[in-house]
N, C-alpha and C positions, 0 to 999 in steps of 0.2 A: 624523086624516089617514089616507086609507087606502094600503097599503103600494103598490099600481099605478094611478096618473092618468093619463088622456091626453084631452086637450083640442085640437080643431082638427089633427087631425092628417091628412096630406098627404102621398101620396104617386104620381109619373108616373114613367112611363119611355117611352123612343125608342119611334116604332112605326117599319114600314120606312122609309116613305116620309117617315122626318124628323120629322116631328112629333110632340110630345107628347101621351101620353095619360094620363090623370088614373084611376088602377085603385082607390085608397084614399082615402077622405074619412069621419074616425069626428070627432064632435062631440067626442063623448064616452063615456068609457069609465072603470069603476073596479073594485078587487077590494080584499080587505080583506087583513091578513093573516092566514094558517092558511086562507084562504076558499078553497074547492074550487067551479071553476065552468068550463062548458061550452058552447060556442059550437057553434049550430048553421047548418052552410052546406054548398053541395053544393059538389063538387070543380068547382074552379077560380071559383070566388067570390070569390078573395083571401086565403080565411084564412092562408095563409103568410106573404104577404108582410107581414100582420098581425102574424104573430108572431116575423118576421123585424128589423122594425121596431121589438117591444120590446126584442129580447135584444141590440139593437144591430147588429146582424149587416148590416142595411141603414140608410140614413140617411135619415131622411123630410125633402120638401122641404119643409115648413112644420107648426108645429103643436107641443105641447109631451107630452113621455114624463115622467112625473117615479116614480122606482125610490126606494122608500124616503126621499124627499125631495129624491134628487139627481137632475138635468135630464139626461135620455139627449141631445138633439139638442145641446146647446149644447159636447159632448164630443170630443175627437180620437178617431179610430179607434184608436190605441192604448189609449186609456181606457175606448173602449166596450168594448174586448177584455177587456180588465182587471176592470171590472165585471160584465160576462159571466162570466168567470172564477169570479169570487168570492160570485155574488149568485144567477144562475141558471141553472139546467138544463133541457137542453133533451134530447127525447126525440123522435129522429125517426122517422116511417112504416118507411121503411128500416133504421132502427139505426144507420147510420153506425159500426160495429165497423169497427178497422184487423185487416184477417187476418191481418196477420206478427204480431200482439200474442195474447197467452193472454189469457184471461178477467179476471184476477190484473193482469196488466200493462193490458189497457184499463181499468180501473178506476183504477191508479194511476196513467196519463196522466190522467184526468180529473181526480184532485187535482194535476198538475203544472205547470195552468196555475193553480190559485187558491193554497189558504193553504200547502200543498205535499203531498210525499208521504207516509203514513203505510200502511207495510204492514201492521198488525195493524188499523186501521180497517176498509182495502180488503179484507181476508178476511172480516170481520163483516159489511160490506155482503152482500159476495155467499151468503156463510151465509144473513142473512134473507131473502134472494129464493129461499133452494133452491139454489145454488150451491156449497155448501159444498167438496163431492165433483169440483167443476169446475175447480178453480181454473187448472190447469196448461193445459186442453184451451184449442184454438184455436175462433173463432166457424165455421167450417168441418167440425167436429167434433162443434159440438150443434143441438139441432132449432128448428128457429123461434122458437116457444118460449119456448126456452131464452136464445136469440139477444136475444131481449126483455127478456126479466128482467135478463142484462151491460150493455144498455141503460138498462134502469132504474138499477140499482146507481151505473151510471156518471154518471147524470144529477145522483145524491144525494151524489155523492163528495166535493165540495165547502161540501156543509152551505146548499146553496143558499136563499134567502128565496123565492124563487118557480120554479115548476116549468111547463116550459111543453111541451106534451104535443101531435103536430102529428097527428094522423090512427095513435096507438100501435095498436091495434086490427086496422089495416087491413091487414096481409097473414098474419091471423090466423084461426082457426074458429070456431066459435060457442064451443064450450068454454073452448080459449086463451084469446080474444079475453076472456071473462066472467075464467079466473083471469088472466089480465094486465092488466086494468081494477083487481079486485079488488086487486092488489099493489101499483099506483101510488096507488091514492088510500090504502090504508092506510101506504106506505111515507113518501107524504107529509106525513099526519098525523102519526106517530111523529117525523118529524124538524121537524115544526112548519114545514113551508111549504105557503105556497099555490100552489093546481093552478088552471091557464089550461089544459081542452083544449080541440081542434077537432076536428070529427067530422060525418062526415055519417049515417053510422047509427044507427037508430033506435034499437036493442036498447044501444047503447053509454050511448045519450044518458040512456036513460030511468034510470041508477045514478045520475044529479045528480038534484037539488034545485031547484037555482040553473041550469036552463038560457035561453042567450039565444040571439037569433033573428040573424047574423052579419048577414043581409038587411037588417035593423031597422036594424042601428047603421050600414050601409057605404054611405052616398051617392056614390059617382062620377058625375063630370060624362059618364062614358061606361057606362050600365050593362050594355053588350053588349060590353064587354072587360072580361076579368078575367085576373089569374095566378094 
């Protein structure tokens, strides 16, 4: 059984004028676990809301997610939270870093929603990203970069089963962008989860293997609206 299913899955939302529009339609989809793999689609295609809809984060109106066996859609919001928590990490374009928090401290809110806090973890984390010498500084205080790697750290704080990576790359240079790829997919592998990113560049895409076509899998009943 592989550790991510998704079967018939469905997802609309309001347009202005009232009605629904139909943005996500995947038959089917699957990843194994440890399995590193990369979705290719241009911005605004959907892959968000794609990957919005695994980590629970949105609730798809029809169709089945099943996370290491257990059914994401048939879950309360507090259980998808929960799950989220505990199973996967998510690494956004942005970073989503809190700036009143240190480096140190975003890493250990990241374990404070799953199995809980462990300070001497959360300093190893960010040791292996290069962080070691950071711990105290604020995300306002390092470079890009840098900003990415307390991202990353944060994503893996948890011990997550799967790693979901939404456009990491993209406010990065040719360099960064190569060692910040570089450190998610090796950071992955060493803690034995599987990588789901999304990506619309080419230089990114071409470090998988296993790339898929996001266009292939996403039939909407509207294919001139996406989020």
């Amino acid at each position: 059984m592989p550790l991510l299913a998704i079967k018939d899955l469905r997802k609309s939302f309001t347009a202005p004028d009232g009605g629904r529009v139909e943005l996500l339609r995947v038959n089917a989809f699957a990843l194994d676990a440890g399995a590193q793999c990369a979705l290719r689609g241009e911005s605004g295609s959907g892959k968000t809301t794609f990957l919005h809809l695994i980590a629970g984060i949105l609730q798809a109106d029809s169709g089945s997610i099943q996370l290491g066996g257990t059914e994401l859609t048939v879950l309360s919001e507090a259980r998808r939270d929960r799950l989220r928590a505990e199973s996967i990490g998510y690494i956004f374009q942005s970073f989503n870093l809190l700036q009143g928090f240190t480096c140190l401290e975003n890493v250990l809110l990241g374990m404070s929603f799953g199995p809980g806090t462990d300070r001497a973890a959360a300093r190893t984390l960010l040791e292996r990203v290069g962080l070691g010498h950071r711990l105290d500084y604020y995300p306002r205080q390092l470079s890009i970069g840098q900003q990415q790697r307390v991202a990353v750290a944060r994503a893996l704080a948890s011990r997550p089963r799967l790693v979901l990576a939404d456009e990491p790359t993209g406010n990065l240079d040719a360099r960064h962008a190569d060692e910040a790829l570089a450190l998610i997919r090796a950071a992955c592998q060493e803690a034995g989860a599987a990588l789901l990113l999304v990506s619309h560049d080419a230089r990114t895409l071409a470090a998988f293997e296993d790339v898929r076509d996001f266009a292939a899998l996403n039939h909407p009943a509207d294919p001139e609206v996406r989020v």
